[in-house]
C-alpha positions as CSV (number, residue, x, y, z in Angstrom):
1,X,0.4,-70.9,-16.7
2,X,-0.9,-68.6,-14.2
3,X,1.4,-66.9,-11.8
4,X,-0.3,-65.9,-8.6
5,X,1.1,-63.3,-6.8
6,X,1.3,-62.9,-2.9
7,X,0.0,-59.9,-2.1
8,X,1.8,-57.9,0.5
9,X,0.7,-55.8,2.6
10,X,2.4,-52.6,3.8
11,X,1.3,-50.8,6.8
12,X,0.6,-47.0,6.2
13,X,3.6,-44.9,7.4
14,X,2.4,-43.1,10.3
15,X,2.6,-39.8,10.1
16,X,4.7,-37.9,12.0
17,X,2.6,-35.7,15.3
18,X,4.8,-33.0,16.5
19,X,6.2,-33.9,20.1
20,X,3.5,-33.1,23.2
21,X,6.2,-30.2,24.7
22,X,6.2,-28.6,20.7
23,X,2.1,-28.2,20.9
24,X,2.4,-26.9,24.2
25,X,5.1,-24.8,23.8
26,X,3.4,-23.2,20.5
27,X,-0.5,-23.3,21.7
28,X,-2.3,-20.2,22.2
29,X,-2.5,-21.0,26.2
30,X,1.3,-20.6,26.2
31,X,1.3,-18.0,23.9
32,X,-0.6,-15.8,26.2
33,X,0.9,-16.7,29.4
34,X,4.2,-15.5,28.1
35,X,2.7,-12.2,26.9
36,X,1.2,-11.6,30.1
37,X,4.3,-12.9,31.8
38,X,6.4,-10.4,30.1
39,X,4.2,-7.4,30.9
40,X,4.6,-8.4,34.2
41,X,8.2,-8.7,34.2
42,X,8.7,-5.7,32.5
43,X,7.3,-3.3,34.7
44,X,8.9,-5.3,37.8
45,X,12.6,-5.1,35.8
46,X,11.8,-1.2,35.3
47,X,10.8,0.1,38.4
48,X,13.3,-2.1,40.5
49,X,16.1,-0.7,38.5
50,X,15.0,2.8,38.9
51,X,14.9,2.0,42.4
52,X,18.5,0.4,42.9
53,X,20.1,3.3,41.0
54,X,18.8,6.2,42.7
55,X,17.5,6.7,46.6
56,X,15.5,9.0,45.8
57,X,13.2,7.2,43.5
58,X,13.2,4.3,46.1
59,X,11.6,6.7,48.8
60,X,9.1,8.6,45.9
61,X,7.6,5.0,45.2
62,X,7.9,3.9,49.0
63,X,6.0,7.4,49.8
64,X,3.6,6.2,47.2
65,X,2.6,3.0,48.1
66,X,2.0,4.5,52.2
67,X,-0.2,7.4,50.2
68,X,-2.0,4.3,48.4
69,X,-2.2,2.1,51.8
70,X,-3.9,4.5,52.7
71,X,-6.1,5.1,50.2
72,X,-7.2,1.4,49.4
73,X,-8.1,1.9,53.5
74,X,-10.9,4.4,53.0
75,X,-11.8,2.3,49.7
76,X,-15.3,0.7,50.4
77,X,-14.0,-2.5,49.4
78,X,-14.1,-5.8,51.5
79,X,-11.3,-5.9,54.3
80,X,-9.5,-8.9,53.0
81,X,-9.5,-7.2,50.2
82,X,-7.7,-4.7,51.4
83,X,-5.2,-6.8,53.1
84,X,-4.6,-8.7,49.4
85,X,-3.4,-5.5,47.9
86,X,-1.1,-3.9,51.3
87,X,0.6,-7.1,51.7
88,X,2.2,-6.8,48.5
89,X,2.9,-3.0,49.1
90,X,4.7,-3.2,52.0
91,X,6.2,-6.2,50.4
92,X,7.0,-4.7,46.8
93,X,5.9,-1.0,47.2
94,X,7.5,-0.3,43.5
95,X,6.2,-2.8,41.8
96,X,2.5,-3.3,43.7
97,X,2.5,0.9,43.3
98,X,2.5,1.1,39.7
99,X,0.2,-2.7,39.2
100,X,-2.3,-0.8,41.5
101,X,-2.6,2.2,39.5
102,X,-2.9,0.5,36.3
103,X,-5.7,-1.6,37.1
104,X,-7.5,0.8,39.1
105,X,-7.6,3.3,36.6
106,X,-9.0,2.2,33.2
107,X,-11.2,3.7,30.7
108,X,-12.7,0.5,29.8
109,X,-13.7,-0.2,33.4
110,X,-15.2,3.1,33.5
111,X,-17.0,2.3,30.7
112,X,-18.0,-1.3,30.8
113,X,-19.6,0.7,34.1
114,X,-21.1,3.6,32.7
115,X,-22.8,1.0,30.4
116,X,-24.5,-1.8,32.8
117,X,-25.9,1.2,34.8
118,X,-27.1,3.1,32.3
119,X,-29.1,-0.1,30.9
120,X,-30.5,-1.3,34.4
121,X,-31.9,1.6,34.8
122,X,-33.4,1.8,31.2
123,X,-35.1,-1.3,32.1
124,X,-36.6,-0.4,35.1
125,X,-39.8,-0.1,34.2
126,X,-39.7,-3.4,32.8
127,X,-39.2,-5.3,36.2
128,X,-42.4,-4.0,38.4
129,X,-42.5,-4.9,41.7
130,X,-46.1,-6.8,42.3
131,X,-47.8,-4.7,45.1
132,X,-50.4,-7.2,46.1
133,X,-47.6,-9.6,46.4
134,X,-45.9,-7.3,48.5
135,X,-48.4,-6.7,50.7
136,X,-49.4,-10.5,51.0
137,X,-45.7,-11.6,52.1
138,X,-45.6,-8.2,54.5
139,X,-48.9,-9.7,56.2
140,X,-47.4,-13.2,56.7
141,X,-43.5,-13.1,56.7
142,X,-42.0,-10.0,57.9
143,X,-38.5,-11.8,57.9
144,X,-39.1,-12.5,54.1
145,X,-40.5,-9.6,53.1
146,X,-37.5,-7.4,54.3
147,X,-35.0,-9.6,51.8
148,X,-37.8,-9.4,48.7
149,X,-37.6,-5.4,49.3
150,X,-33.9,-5.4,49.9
151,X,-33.5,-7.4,46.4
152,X,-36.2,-5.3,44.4
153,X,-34.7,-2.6,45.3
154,X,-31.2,-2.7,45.3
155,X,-30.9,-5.9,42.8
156,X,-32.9,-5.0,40.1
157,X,-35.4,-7.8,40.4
158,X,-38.7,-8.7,41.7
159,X,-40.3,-12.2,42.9
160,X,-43.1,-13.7,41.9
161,X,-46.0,-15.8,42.4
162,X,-47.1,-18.0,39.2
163,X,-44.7,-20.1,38.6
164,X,-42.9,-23.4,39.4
165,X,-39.6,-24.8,40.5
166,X,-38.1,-28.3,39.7
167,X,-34.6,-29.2,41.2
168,X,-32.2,-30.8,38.9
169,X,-29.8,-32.9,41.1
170,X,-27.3,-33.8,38.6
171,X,-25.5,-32.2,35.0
172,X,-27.0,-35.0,33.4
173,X,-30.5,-34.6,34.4
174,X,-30.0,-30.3,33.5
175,X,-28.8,-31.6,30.2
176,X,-31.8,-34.2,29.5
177,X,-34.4,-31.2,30.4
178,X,-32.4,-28.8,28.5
179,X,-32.8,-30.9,25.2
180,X,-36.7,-31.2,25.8
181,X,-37.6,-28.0,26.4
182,X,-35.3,-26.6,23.4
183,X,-37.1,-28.9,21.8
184,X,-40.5,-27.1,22.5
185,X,-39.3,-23.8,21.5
186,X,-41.5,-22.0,19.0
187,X,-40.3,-18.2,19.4
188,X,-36.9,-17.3,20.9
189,X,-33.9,-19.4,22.8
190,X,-31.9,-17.0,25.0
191,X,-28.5,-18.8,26.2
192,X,-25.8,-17.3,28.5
193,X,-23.1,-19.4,29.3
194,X,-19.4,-18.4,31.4
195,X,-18.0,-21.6,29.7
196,X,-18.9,-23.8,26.0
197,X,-17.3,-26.3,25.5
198,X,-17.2,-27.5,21.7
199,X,-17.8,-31.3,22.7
200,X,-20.7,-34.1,22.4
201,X,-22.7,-31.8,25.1
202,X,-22.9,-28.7,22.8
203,X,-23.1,-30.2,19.5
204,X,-26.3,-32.1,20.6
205,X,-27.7,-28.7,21.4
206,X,-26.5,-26.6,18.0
207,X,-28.1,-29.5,16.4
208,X,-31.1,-28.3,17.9
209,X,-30.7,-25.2,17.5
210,X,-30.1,-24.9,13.6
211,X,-33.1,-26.8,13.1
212,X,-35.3,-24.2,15.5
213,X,-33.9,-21.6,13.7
214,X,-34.8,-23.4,10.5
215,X,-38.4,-23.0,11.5
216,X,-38.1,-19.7,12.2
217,X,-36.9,-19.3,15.7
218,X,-35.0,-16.6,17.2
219,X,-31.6,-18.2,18.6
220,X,-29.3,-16.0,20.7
221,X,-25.9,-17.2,22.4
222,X,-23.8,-15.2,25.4
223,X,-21.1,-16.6,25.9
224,X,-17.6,-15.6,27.9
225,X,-14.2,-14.9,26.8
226,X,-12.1,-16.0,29.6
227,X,-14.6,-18.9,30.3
228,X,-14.5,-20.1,26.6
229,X,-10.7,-19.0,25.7
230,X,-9.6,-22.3,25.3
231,X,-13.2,-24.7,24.8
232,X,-13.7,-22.7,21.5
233,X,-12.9,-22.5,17.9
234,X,-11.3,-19.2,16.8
235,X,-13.7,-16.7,15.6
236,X,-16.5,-18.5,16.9
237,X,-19.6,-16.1,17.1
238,X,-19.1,-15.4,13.3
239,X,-19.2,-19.1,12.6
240,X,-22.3,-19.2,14.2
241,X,-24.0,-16.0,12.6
242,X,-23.1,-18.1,9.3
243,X,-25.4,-20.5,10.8
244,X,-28.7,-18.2,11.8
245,X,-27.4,-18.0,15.2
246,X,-26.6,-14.6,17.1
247,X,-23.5,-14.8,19.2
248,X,-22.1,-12.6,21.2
249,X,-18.9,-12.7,23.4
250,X,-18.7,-10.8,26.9
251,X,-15.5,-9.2,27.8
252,X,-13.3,-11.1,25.0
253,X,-9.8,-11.9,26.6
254,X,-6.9,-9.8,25.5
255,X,-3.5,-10.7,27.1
256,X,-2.9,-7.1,28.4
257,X,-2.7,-6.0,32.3
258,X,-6.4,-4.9,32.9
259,X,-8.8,-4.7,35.6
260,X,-11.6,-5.5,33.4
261,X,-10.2,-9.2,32.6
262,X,-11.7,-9.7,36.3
263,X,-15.2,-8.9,35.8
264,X,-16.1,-12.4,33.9
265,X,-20.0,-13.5,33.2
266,X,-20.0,-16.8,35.3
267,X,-24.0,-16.8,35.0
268,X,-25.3,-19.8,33.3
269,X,-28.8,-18.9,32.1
270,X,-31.0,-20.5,29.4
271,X,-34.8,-18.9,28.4
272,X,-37.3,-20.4,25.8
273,X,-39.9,-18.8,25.0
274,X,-40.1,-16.4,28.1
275,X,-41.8,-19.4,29.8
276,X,-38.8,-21.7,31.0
277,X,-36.0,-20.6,32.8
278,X,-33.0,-22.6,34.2
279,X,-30.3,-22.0,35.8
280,X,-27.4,-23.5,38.0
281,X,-23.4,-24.3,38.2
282,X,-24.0,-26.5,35.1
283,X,-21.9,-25.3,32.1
284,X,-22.1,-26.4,28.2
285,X,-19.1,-29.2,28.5
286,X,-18.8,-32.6,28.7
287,X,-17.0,-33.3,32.2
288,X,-20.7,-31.7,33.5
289,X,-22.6,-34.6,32.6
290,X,-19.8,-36.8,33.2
291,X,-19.1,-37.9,29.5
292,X,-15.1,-36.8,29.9
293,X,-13.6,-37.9,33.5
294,X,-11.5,-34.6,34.8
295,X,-12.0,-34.7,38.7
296,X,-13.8,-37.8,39.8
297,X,-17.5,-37.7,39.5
298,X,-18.4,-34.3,38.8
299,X,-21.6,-33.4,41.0
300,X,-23.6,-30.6,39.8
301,X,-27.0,-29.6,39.6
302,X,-29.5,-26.6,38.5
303,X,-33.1,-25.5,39.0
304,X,-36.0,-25.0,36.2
305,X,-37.9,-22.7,36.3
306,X,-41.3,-22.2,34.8
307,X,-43.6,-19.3,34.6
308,X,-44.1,-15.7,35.8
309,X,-40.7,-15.2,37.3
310,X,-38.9,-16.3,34.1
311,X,-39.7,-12.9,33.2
312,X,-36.1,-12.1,35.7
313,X,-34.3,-14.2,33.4
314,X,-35.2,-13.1,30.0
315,X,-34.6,-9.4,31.5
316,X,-31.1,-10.2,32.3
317,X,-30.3,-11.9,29.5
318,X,-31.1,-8.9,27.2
319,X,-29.5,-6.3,29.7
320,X,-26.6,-7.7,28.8
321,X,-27.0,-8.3,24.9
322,X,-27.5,-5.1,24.9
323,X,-24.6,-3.8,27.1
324,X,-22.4,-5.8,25.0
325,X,-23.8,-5.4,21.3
326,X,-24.9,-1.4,21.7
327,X,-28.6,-2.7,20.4
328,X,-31.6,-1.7,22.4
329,X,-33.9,-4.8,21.9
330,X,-37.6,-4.2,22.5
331,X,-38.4,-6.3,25.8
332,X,-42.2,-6.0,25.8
333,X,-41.7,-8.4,22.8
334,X,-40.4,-11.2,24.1
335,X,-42.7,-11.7,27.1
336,X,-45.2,-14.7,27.4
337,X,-48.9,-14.8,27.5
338,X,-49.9,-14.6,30.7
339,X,-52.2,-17.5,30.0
340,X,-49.2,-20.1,30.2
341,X,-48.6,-19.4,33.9
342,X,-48.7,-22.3,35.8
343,X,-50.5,-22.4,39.6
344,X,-48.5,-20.8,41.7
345,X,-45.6,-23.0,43.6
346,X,-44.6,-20.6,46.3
347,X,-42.4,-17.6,46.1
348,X,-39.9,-17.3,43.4
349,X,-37.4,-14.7,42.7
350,X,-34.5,-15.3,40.3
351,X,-31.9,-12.6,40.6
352,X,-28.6,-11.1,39.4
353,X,-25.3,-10.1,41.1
354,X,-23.6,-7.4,38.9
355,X,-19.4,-6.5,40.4
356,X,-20.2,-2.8,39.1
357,X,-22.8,-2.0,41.3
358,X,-20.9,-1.5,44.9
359,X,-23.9,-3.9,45.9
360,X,-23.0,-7.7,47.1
361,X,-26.6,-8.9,46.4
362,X,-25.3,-12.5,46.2
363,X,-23.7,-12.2,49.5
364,X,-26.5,-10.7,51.5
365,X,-29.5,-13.0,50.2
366,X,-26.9,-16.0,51.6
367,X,-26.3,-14.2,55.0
368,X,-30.2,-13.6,55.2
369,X,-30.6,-17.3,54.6
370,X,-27.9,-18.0,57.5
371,X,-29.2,-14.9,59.4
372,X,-32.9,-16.4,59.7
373,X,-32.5,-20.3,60.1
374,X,-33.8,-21.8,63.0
375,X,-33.5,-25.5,62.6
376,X,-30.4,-26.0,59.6
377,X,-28.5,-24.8,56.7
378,X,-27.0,-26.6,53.9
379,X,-24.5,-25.7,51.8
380,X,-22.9,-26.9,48.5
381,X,-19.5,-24.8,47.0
382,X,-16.4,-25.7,45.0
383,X,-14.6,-23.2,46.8
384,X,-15.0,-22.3,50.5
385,X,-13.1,-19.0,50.7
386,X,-15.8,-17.4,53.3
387,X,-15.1,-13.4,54.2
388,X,-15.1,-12.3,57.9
389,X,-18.5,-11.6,58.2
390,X,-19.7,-15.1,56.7
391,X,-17.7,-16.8,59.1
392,X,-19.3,-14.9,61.5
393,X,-22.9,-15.4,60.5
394,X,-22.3,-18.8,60.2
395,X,-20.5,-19.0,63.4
396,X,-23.0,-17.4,65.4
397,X,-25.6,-19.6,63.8
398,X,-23.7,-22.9,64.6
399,X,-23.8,-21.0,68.4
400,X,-26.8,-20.8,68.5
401,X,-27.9,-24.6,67.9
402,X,-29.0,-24.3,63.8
403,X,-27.0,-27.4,62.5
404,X,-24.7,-25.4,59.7
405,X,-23.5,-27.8,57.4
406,X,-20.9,-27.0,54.4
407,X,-19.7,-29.6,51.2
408,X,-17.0,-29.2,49.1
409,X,-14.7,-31.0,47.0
410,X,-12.6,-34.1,47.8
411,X,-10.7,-33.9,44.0
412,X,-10.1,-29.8,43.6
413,X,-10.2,-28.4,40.2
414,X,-7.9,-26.0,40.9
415,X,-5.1,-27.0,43.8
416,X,-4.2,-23.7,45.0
417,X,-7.6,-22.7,45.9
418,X,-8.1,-26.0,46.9
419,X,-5.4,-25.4,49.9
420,X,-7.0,-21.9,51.0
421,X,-10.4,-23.5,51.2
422,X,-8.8,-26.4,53.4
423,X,-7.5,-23.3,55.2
424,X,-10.7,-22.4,56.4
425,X,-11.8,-25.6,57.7
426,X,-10.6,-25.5,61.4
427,X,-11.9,-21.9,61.6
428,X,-15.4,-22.8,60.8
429,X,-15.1,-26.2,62.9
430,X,-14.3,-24.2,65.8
431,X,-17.3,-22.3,65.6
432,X,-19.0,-25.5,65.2
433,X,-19.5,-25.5,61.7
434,X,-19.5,-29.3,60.1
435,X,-17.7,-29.7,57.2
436,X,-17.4,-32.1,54.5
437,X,-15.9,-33.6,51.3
438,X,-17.1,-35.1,48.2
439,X,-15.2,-38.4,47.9
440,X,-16.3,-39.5,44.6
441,X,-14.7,-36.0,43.2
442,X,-15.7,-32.6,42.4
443,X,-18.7,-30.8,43.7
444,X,-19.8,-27.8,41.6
445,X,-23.1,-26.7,42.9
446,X,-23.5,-23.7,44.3
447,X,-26.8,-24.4,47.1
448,X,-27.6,-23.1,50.4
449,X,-31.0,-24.5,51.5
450,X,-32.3,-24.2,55.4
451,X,-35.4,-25.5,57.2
452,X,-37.3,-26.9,54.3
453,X,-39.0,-23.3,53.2
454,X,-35.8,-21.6,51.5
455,X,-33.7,-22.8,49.4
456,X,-30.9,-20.7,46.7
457,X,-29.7,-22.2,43.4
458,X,-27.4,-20.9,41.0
459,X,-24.1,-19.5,40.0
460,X,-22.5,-17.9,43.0
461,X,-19.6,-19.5,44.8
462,X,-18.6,-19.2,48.2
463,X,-15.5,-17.0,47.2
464,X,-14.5,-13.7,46.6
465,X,-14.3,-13.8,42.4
466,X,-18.2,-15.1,42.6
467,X,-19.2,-12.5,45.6
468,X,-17.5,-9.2,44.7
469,X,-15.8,-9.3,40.9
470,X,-18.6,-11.6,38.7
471,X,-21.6,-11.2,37.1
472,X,-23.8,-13.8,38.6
473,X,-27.4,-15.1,38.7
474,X,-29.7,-17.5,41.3
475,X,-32.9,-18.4,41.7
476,X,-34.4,-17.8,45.5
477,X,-36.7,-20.4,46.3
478,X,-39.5,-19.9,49.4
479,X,-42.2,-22.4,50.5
480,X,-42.2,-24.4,46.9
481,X,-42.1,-28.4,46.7
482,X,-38.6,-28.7,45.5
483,X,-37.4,-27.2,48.5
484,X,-38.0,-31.3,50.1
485,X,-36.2,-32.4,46.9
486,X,-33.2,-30.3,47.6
487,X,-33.0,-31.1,51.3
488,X,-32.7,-35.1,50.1
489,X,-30.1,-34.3,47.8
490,X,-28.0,-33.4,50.7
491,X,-29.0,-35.5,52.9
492,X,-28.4,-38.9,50.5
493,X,-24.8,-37.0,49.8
494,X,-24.0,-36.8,53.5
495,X,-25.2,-40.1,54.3
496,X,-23.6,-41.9,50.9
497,X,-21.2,-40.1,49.0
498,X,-19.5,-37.6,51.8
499,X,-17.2,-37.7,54.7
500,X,-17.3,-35.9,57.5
501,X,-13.9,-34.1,58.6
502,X,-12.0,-33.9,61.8
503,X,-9.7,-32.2,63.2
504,X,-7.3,-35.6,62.9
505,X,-7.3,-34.9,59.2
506,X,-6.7,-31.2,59.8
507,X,-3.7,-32.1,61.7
508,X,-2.5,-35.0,59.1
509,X,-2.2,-32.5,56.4
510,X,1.0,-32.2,55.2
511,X,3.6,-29.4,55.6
512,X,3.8,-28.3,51.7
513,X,-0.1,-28.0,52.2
514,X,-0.1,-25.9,55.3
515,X,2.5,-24.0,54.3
516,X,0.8,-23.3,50.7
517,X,-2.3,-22.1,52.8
518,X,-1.0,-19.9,54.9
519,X,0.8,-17.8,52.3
520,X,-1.8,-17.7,49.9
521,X,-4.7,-17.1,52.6
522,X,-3.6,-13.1,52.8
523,X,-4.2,-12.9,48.6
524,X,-7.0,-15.0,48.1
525,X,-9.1,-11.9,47.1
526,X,-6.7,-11.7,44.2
527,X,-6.7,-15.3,42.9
């Protein structure tokens, strides 16, 4: 006789997940707000102490932070900059006295410095200004001609004829293009990226990659440490040397007081070949090309570039491989045949913004956009954090009948600098300045285009971390066909996916928010 057994099932015992507060409390993100936290709170404990037990060390740091008032005064930084810091002294003189002198004097600063300059001007003779070219644009656009010369000369970089521009309106069309032409590559891939993210976005391009360096390819990766803290495994450029692929980090985080911390690479740059450029606010992760929902839709965009004035980009790229890696890479090897450029598509001149330099390139090349519009001027930015003479360029624009039109974000990224760019708002609206928001969610291009023959795309926000403490990079566009494609972007988003705003919603903000603004208005420099 057969016995027939029920079989029972038992359900795996789950295993158990440590509790959500445990991870964070134990993560590597707390970890290193706590050490940074303590630094802090060490050096406030130490010097307030010293100063409630004796008067006269109160009035030797008080003397201090007038003799350092003073000197940040006859600094040749930005006013507001200025402001950020004597706030804070008058506020804190102990305290803000000894933070100042710490950050302001640091060998590695020095250095990091002594470095970049050193190999700018070692590749000088790399980046030849075209002197036919120069004396075509002199002959027909004087106004044009004075901002190639300003950025030749004092940027680093020269335009060109002989090449092509294509506007990418979206993260997801960067990312299709991206593929394709990694696809194509047959020599070298140069990538520089402030953020890498280690999700579907990037692993669909290191699949790529490993096969390209299969075949023989030269692969090189730039990426940044405060960008890609967190996105990243641990030890991450050595895990992809295992694989073929160089890998370099710029500036690796280190939770220690420092000036240098600030001085991030937020460029986005990708070369293959020496014959296709792009670049744009698109980063390597998957909320920009909307696969992972963070802020809304995330809006983005980028331009490619093709041709003769990739050249600017592959320069850049190795300026700072070799700033960072001590190599000195032989340029001459990695530029194209001259055979593969394309008819020329107006005036082209990708360029880079460098903090080290005492020269806001970035800044300038937007006021000479504002500065010489006639009819209009668009503008895309995450964060609106304009300095005074901005405003007033765009102020005295909007005066003078050129319809000035700015977009940011309806769903901030970050909140605080969310309130100090609503802060802003009636400032520029008085000057007649139109402003509006993204409602479907975050806006992260970074675009000024005005009167369908200039147009910028790239890296640089409207703030002061992009314009006077980042390494940077655009693309400045004159007289080419994706000038029109740009225009329609902004035009579709202010007819379809914007709202204007009025002073009504100024007004209907609430107390918490206007209150947040105004004391974090005087330090935006700082955040």
């Amino acid at each position: 006789m057969k016995t027939i057994h029920n079989a029972v099932k038992t359900e795996p015992r789950p295993k158990k997940k440590p509790k959500k507060l445990i991870r964070i409390a134990f993560s590597k993100k707390t970890t290193i707000i706590l050490m940074l936290l303590v630094q802090f709170t060490i050096i406030l404990l130490t010097f307030n102490t010293l100063s409630w037990m004796s008067n006269y060390v109160r009035v030797v740091f008080s003397g201090l932070a007038i003799f350092l008032a003073f000197v940040i005064i006859n600094t040749n930084e930005n006013p507001a900059y200025k402001l950020a810091w004597i706030v804070p002294l008058i506020a804190f003189p102990v305290f803000t006295s000894v933070l100042y002198l710490i950050l302001n004097n640091q060998y590695s600063s020095r250095t990091l410095k002594t470095k970049y300059a050193k190999k700018c001007e070692e590749t000088k003779k790399f980046l030849r200004t075209d002197r036919m070219l120069m004396d075509d644009i002199a002959a027909k656009d004087r106004d044009l001609e004075k901002m190639v010369r300003y950025v030749d000369h004092f940027g680093g970089y020269p335009a060109y004829r002989n090449s092509t521009a294509v506007y990418l309106p979206f993260g997801e069309v960067k990312f299709a293009v991206m593929l394709e032409e990694l696809r194509k590559a047959r020599k070298f891939i140069f990538m520089e990226y402030f953020i890498i993210d280690d999700g579907k976005m990037w692993q669909e391009v290191v699949d790529i990659l490993l096969e390209k360096v299969a075949q023989g390819v030269e692969v090189r990766l730039i990426y940044d440490g405060m960008g890609s803290q967190f996105t990243l495994p641990f030890r991450y450029k050595q895990k992809m040397a295992e694989k073929g692929i160089k890998a370099l980090v710029f500036n690796p985080f280190r939770p220690f007081i420092t000036s240098v911390q600030n001085n991030r690479d937020h460029r986005k740059i990708l070369v293959v070949d020496g014959n296709v450029g792009i670049t744009g606010g698109v980063n390597i992760a998957d909320e920009y090309i909307n696969q992972k929902n963070r802020f809304g839709h995330w809006k983005d965009n980028a331009i490619l570039i093709k041709g003769e004035a990739v050249w600017n980009f592959t320069m850049m790229f190795i300026q700072m491989w070799d700033v960072i890696s001590g190599e000195r890479t032989r340029c001459e090897m990695y530029r194209p045949d001259e055979a593969h450029y394309p008819q020329t598509d107006g005036i082209i001149i990708p360029y880079a913004d460098s903090p080290l330099d005492n020269e806001n390139v970035g800044e300038l090349v937007y006021m000479d956009i504002v500065n010489n519009a006639n009819d209009y001027i668009y503008i895309t930015t995450p964060y609106l954090i304009p300095d005074n003479e901005m405003i007033t360029a765009l102020g005295y624009a909007a005066k003078s009948g050129v319809d000035v039109r700015i977009i940011t974000p309806r769903i901030p990224d970050k909140w605080y600098v969310h309130c100090i760019t609503k802060s802003f708002y009636k400032d520029l609206m008085d000057l007649g300045v139109r402003i509006y928001e993204y409602q479907p969610g975050f806006i992260h291009a970074k675009t000024f285009v005005s009167d369908d023959d200039r147009a910028v795309v790239g890296t640089i926000n409207l703030d002061y971390r992009s314009l006077y403490l980042h390494f940077e990079c655009a693309a400045y566009i004159h007289n080419s066909k994706c000038i029109a494609d740009i225009r329609d972007d902004m035009l579709d988003m202010f007819e379809n996916s914007c709202e204007e705003i009025t002073y009504d919603d100024i007004e209907s903000r609430s107390v918490f928010t206007k209150l947040t603004s105004a004391v974090l208005k005087p330090f935006a420099p700082l955040l």
